[in-house]
N, C-alpha and C positions, 0 to 999 in steps of 0.2 A: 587697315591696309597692310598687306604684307612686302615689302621691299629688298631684294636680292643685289648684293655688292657682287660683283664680277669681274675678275681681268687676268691678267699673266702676270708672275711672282713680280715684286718689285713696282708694279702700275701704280702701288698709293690706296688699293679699293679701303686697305684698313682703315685709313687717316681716313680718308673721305667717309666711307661707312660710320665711322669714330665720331667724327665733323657732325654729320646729319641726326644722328643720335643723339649730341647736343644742340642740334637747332632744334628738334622737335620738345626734348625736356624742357629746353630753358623757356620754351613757348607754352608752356604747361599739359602738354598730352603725355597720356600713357603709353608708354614706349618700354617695351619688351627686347635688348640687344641679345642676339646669340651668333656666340664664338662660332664657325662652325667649318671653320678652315685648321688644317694639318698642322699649321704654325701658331696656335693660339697667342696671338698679340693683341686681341682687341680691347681685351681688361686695360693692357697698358695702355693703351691708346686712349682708352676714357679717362686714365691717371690712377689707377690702383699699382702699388707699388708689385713688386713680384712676389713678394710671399701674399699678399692678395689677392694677382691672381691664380695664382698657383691653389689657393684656396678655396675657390669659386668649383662647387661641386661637377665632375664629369658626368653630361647623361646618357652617356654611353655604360658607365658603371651600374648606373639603376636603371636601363633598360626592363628585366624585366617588370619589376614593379609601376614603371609606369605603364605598359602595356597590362597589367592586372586591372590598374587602374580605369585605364582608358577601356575595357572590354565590358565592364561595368557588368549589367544584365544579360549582355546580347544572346539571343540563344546560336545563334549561329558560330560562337566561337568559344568550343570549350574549354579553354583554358588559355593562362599567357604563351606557355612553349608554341603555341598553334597559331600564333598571330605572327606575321611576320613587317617588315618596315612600312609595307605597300597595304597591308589588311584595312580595308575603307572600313570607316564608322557604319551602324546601322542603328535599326532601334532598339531601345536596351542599351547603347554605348554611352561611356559619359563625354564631353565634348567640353571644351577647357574655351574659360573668355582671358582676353587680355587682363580685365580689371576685375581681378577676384581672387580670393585664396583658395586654395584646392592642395592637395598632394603632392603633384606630381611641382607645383613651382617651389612651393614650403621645403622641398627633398633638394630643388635644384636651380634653383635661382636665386639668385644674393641680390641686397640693394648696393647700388654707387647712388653718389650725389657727383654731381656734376652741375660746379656753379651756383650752390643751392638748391638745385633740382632733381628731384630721383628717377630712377627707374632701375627696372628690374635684369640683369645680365645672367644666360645661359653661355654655356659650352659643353661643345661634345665632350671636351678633354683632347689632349696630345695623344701620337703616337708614342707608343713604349718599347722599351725594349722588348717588353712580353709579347707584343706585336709583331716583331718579325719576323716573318717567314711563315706566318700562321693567318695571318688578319690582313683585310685589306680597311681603311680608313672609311671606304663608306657603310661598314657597320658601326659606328660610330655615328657616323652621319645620318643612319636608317634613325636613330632615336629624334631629330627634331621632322625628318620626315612623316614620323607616325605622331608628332604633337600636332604637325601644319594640319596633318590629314585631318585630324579632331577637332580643329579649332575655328569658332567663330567668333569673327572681330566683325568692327562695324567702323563707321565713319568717324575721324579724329582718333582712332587706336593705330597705334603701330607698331612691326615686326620689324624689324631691322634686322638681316642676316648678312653678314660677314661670310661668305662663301671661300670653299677652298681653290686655290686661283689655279687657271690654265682650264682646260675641256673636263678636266675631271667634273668639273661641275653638272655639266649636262651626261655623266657617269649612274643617275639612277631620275628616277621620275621627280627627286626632290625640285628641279629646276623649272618645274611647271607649275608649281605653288603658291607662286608669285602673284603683283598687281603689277606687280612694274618692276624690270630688272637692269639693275642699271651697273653699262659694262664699261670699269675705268681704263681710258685708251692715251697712251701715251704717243705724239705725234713724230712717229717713225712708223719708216715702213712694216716693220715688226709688228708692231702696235694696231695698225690700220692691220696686216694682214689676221692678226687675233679677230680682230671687229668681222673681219668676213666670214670668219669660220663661225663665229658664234650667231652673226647674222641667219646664214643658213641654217644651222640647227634649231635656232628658234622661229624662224621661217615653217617649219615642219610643223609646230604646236602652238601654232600663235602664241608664242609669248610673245609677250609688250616689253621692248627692248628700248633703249635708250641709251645716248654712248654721253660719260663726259669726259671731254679731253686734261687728262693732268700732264703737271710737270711741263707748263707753259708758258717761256721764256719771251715771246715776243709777238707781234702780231703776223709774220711768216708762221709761226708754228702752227698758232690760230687759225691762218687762210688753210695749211695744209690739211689741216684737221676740217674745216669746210669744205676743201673741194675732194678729198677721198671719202668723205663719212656721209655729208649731203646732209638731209632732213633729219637722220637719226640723231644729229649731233646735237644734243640739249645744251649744253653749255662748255667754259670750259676754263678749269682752276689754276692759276697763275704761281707761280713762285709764293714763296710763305715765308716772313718769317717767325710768323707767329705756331707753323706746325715744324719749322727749325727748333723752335724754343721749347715747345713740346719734347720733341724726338732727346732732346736733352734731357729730359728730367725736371725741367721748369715747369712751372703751373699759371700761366697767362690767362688772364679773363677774358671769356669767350668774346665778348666785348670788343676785345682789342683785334680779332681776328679783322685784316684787313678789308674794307667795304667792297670791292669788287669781288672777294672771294666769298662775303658774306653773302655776299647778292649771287652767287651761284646755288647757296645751301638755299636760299627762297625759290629758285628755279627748280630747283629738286623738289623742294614742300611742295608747290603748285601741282609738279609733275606727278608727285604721288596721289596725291587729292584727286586731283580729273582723274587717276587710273581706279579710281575707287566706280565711277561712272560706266565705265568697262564690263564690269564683271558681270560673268554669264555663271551662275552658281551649276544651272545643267551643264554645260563643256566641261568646268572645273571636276564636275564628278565622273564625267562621263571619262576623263583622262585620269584621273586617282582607279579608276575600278579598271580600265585600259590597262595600264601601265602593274596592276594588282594580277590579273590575269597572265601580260607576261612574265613575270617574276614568279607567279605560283607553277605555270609548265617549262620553267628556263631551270627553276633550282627549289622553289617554295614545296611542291607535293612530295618531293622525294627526301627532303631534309625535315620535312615534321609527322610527315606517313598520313598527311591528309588532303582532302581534295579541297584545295585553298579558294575554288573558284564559287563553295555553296558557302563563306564567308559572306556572298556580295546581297547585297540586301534588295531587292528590288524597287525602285519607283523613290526608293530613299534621297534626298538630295540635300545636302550639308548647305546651311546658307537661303536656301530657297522656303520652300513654303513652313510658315512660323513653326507649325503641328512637326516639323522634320527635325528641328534642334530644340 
């Protein structure tokens, strides 16, 4: 399953993104985290010290090799200059699982343990200086774009993405990738008004949206968050002091995380699992090649001098019939 963290700077999606990462490892599944917000804090947040993660390879740096990688055979794309974020798999491409070694994770993904328990953490990488005024941040972000597009997981794997916070998110087709995207809403009006915007946009692409309420002080915040959010509201995470103890530099056992907030991080597992039930692998493709077409006549033909639209493979479908991946 692949799972999208979302909210407005400050909403907590790290910690919770963070949070869920370790309910899923410490439960023994394969769990793939990537950084892949502007403020790269998720390393910390699993407990790698800062020269750790600062360590943690950028796949934005090795973009194009993983795009070599990922084009594999295909005859429809000759070369890596020619692919761009949105370029769908076909046949002839290679197509990357959760639980296997390959290239492109060996080049950019490091282990953490957390608790005893591993898994594997990606990031785009920070903004640089070399960045300004040249770069916008979601070329950066095109590189786990063009991983999700390749990749099939299956039931008990998971993606965990730490998303860059505010609308930017729903900024390139990456936000459609998902099983389930779940948008951290703090109970202010502020907060609620983020949920509507984001509501609507995913309203347009059927994503499978889910709000959880953080930074929740009482049971007034709670009803608030009930009576502006409604059905959407999955759950919602209380004061902590055990993500206090964290945010410090302490290392508490996951264990000790308070039972009511524990029992939010099993409403999320549940939540992700059923969204696994969901999936339509033709929509999923038929919005990867969608969203490849606008991006090849918005800026893709004219920036690689080719017609990005005879990339698309026909009748191909990522995830659907076995003969396809």
């Amino acid at each position: 399953m692949k799972i999208a963290f979302v909210g407005k700077g400050g909403s907590g999606k790290t910690t919770l993104s963070s949070l869920f990462v370790r309910r899923l490892a410490t439960a023994g599944h394969p769990v793939l985290a990537v950084d892949a917000d502007i403020n790269q804090h998720l390393g910390a947040a699993l407990g790698l010290t800062d020269d750790q993660a600062a360590a943690v390879p950028a796949m934005g740096a090795h973009l194009d090799e993983i795009k070599d990688y990922l084009r594999g055979s295909n005859p429809r794309i000759a070369d890596a200059a020619s692919m761009i974020k949105t370029t769908p798999p076909g046949r002839g491409s290679r197509l990357l699982r959760i639980v296997e070694d390959n290239p492109v994770w060996r080049r950019c993904a490091r282990p953490v343990t957390v608790d005893g328990a591993s898994l594997r953490l990606l990031a785009t990488g920070a903004f640089t200086e070399e960045d300004l005024g040249v770069a916008c941040f979601h070329s950066k972000v095109g590189a786990v774009e063009l991983c999700l597009n390749h990749l099939v997981d299956g039931q008990g794997e998971y993606v965990v993405v730490d998303m860059t916070a505010g609308s930017d998110s729903f900024a390139s087709g990456l936000f459609t990738r998902f099983d389930l995207t779940v948008l951290v809403v703090e109970p202010t009006r502020k907060g609620v008004s983020v949920y509507r915007q984001y509501r609507d946009y995913a309203a347009d692409f059927d994503v499978h949206l889910k709000v959880v309420g953080n930074k929740v002080q009482h049971e007034d915040d709670a009803a608030f968050l009930r009576e502006e959010v409604g059905p959407d509201l999955l759950a919602v995470f209380g004061q902590s002091a055990w993500v206090r103890r964290t945010e410090q530099g302490r290392t508490p056992a996951f264990e000790e995380l308070e039972p009511a907030n524990a029992s939010v991080l099993q409403t999320l597992h549940a939540a992700a699992d059923a969204s696994y039930e969901l999936r339509d692998p033709e929509r999923y493709m038929r919005q990867m090649v969608d969203f490849h077409l606008r991006n090849a006549a918005s800026w893709g033909n004219a920036k690689t001098g080719v017609d990005l639209a005879a990339q698309v493979d026909p009748g191909f479908v990522l995830g659907g019939d076995p003969l396809h991946v």
